[in-house]
Structure formats: structure tokens, C-alpha cells
C-alpha positions as CSV (number, residue, x, y, z in Angstrom):
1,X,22.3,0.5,2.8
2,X,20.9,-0.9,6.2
3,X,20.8,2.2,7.5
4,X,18.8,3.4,4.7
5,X,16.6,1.0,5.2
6,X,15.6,1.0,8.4
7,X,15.4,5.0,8.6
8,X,12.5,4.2,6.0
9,X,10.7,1.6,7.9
10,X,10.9,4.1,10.6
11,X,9.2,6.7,8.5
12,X,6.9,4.5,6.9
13,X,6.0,2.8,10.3
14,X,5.7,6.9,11.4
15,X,3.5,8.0,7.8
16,X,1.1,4.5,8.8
17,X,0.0,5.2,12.4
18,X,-0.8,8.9,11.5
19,X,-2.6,7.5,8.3
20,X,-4.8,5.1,10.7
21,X,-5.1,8.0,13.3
22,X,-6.6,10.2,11.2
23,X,-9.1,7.7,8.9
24,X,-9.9,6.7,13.1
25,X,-10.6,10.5,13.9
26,X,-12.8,10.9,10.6
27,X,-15.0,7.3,12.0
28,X,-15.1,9.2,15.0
29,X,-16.3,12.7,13.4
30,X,-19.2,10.8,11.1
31,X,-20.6,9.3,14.2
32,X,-23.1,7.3,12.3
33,X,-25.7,6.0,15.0
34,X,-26.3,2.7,14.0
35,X,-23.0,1.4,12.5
36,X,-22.9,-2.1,10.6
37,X,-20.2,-4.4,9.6
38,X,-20.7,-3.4,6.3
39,X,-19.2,0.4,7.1
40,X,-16.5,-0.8,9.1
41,X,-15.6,-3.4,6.0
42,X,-15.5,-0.7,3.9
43,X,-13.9,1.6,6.2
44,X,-10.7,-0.4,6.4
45,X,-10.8,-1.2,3.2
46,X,-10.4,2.4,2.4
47,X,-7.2,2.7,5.0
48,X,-5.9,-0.2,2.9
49,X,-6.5,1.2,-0.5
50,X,-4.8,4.7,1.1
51,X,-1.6,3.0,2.2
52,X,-1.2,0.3,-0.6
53,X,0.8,3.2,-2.9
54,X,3.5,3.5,-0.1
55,X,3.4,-0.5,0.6
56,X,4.5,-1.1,-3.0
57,X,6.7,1.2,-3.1
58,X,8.7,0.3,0.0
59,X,8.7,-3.1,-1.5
60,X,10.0,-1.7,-4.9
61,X,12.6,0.0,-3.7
62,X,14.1,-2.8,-1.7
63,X,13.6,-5.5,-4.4
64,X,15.3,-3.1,-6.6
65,X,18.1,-1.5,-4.5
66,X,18.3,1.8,-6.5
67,X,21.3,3.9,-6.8
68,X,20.4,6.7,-7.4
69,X,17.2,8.8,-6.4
70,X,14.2,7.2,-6.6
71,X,11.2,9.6,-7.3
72,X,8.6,7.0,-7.2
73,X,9.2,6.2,-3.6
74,X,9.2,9.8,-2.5
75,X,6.2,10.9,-4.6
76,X,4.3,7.8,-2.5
77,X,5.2,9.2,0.7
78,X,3.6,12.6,-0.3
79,X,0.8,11.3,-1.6
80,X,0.3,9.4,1.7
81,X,0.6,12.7,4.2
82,X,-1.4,14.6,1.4
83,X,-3.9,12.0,2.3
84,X,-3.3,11.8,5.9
85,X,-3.8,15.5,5.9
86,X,-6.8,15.9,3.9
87,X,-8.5,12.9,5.9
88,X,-7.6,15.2,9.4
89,X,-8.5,18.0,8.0
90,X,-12.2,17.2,6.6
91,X,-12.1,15.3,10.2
92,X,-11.7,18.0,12.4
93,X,-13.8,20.6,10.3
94,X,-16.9,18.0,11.1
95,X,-16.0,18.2,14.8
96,X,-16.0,21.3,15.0
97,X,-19.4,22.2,13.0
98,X,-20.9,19.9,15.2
């Protein structure tokens, strides 16, 4: 079960970094001139909200120690990279109609 465990800290470890290098691209790509506290507040508050659904999970699952198959925990990892992807994606369409 170790094993298990540590391949999904690996993956979550992996799904995080690309989360946060994309939200950093998209600051990046709405180069706002003059950039307060305020944005960056709510800028990582955003990368926080976006990786809370996997946090939980992970925490779920190993509080829990299912068995079987547990959907919950999988459906949180797509719904991270869905994010992760759309976040790159509008990212890199702004960089490139600039």
C-alpha cells in the first residue's frame, strides 16, 4: 500500500507544478502594467481554490484506505489537468494574439 502511495504523491507532486506553471504562464500572458498586491492575492488564491479538489482528495483517500477503486480520487485528478489544460491553453492563445 506504500507503494500506492507514494506513486500518488509522485503524480500529485507532478499534476501541482504543471497546475502552478500554467496559472504562472497565464500572469505572464495578462501582462497587466501596473500590478498590485491585490492581483497577486487573488491570483494565488485562485491556484489554491484550483488544487484544493485534489488536496482533499489525496487526504481522503489515505484517511480512508479504500479497497477498492476510488472514483472520487480519479475524477479530482481530471478535473485538475482539465484545469491545468484550459489555464495553458487560454494562456498561450493570449501570447500568441499579442
Amino acid at each position: 500500500m506504500t507503494n500506492l502511495m507514494g506513486r500518488l504523491a509522485l503524480y500529485a507532486s507532478l499534476s501541482y507544478l504543471l497546475l502552478l506553471i500554467s496559472f504562472i504562464c497565464m500572469y505572464y500572458a495578462y501582462a497587466i502594467p501596473k500590478r498590485t498586491k491585490f492581483a497577486r492575492y487573488i491570483f494565488i488564491g485562485i491556484i489554491i481554490a484550483c488544487g484544493t479538489p485534489l488536496a482533499v482528495a489525496l487526504v481522503n483517500h489515505s484517511i480512508m484506505d479504500y479497497v477498492d477503486a476510488n472514483i472520487g480520487l480519479g475524477l479530482s485528478f481530471m478535473l485538475t489537468w482539465a484545469i491545468t489544460g484550459l489555464v495553458f491553453l487560454l494562456s498561450l492563445i493570449r501570447q500568441i494574439r499579442k
